[in-house]
VMD Tcl script that draws the C-alpha trace (Angstrom):
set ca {
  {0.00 0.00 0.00}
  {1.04 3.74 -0.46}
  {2.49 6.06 2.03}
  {3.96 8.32 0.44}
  {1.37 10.26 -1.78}
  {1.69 13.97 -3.17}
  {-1.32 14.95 -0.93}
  {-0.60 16.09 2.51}
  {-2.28 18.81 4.49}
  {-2.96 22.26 3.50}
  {-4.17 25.22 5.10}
  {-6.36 27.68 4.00}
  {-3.22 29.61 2.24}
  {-1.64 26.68 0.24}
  {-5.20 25.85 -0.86}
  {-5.67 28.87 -2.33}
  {-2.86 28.60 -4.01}
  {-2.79 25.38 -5.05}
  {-6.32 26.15 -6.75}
  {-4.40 29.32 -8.20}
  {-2.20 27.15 -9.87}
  {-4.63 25.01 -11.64}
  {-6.39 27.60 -13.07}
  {-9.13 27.85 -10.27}
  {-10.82 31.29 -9.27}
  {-10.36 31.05 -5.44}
  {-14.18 31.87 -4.08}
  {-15.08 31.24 -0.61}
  {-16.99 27.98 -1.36}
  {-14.54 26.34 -3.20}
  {-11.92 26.93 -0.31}
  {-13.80 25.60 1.80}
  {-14.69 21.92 -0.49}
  {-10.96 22.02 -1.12}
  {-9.99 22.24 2.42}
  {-12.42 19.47 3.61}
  {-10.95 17.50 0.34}
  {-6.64 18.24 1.25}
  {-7.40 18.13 5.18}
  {-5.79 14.59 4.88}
  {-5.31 12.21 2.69}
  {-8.88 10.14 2.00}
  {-11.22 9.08 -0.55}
  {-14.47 11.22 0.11}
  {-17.87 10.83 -2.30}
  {-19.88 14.07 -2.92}
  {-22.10 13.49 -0.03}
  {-19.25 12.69 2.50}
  {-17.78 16.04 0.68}
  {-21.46 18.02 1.18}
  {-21.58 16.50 4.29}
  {-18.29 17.83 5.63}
  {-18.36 21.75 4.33}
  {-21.83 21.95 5.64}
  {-21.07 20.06 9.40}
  {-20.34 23.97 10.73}
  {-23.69 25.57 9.58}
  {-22.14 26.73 6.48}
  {-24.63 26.41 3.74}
  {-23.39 25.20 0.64}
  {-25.60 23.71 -1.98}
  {-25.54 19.93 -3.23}
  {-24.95 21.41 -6.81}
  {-22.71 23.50 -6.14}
  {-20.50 20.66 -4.03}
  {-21.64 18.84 -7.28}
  {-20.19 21.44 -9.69}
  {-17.06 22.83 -7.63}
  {-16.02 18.67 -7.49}
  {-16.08 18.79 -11.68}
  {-14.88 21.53 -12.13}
  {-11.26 20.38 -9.49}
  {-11.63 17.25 -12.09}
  {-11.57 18.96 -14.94}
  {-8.71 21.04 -13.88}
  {-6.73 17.74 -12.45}
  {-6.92 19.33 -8.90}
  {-7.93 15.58 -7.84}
  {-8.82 12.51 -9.36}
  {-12.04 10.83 -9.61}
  {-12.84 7.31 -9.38}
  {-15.39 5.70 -10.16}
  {-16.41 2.11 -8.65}
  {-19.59 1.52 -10.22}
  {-22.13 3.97 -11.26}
  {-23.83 4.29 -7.62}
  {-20.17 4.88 -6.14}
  {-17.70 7.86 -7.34}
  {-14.64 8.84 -4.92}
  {-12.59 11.98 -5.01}
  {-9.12 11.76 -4.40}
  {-6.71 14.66 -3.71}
  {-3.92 12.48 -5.02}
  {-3.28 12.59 -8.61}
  {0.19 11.19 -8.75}
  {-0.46 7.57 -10.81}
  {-1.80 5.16 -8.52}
  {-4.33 2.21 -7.79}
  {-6.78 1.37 -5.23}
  {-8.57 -1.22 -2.91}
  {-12.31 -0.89 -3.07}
  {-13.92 -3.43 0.54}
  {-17.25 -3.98 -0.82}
  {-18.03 -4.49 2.76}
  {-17.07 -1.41 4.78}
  {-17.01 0.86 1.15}
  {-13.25 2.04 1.65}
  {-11.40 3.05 -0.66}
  {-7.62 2.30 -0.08}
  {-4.55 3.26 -1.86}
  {-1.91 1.01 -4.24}
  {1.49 2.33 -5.12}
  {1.63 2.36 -9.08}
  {4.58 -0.04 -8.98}
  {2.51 -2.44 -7.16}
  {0.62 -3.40 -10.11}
  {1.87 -5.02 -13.33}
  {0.10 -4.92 -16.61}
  {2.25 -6.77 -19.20}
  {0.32 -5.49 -22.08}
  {-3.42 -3.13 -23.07}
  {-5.23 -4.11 -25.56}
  {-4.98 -2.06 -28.94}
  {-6.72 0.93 -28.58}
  {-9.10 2.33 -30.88}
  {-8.57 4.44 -34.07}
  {-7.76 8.07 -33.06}
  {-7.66 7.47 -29.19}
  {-4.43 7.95 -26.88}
  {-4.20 6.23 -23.74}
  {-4.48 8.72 -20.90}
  {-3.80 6.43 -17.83}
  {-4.93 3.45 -16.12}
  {-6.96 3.11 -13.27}
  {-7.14 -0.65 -11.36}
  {-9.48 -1.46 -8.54}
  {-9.59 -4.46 -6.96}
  {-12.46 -5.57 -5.23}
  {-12.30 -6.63 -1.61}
  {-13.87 -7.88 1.01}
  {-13.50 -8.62 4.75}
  {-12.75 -12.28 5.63}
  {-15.14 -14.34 7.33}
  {-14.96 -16.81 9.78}
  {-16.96 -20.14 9.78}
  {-19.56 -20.07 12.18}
  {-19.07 -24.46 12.21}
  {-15.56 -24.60 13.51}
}
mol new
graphics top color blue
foreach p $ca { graphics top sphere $p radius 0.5 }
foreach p [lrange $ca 0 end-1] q [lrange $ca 1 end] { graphics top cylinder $p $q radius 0.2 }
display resetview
């Protein structure tokens, strides 16, 4: 597993600029999603994320939680991963990695890159680059026999 990602904590300053250097407009609500989202390294959905910003009485709309996460996609502020259509993750690490999905508990878990070896992709189709590769493997919490 990884312990060394490029996301670490970041106060309300380095957020800013962090978002400065992606291209972001800094506004007051999207400080505040990116500091719930860089407050330590996690996997958060857009409800944990709405969840979060809003725990203080701040009032900050689903779509706009919605539209601020697309937006820090778009500009590959995080990364976004999605598990099945039901389950999307944001994940304030973009440096090339994998992850651990436990269909029991729903946590998302991180893989160092080098832990995973693909010998070969298939051909890709006319006119299309690869742009990365994203593996999840599917876990699940042993259980004991209740017949021992």
């Amino acid at each position: 597993m990884m312990n060394d990602m490029n996301t670490q904590m970041l106060g309300n300053i380095d957020v800013v600029a962090l978002m400065r250097e992606h291209g972001i407009t800094p506004t007051q609500q999207r400080v505040e999603i990116a500091q719930v989202l860089f407050s330590r390294p996690q996997h958060l959905s857009a409800e944990q994320v709405l969840a979060l910003v809003n725990r203080d009485r701040h009032v900050v709309s689903k779509a706009t939680i919605y539209n601020t996460l697309g937006l820090f996609v778009g500009k590959g502020l995080i990364r976004e991963i999605i598990i099945d259509p039901t389950k999307v993750f944001y994940d304030p690490a973009t440096s090339p990695h994998h992850h651990f999905y436990n269909v029991d508990t729903g946590a998302l878990l991180d893989i160092a890159a080098d832990a995973v070896a693909l010998s070969k992709l298939p051909d890709l189709p006319d006119g299309t680059v690869a742009e990365g590769v994203d593996v999840v493997v599917r876990i699940r919490n042993c259980r004991r026999s209740t017949a021992e």
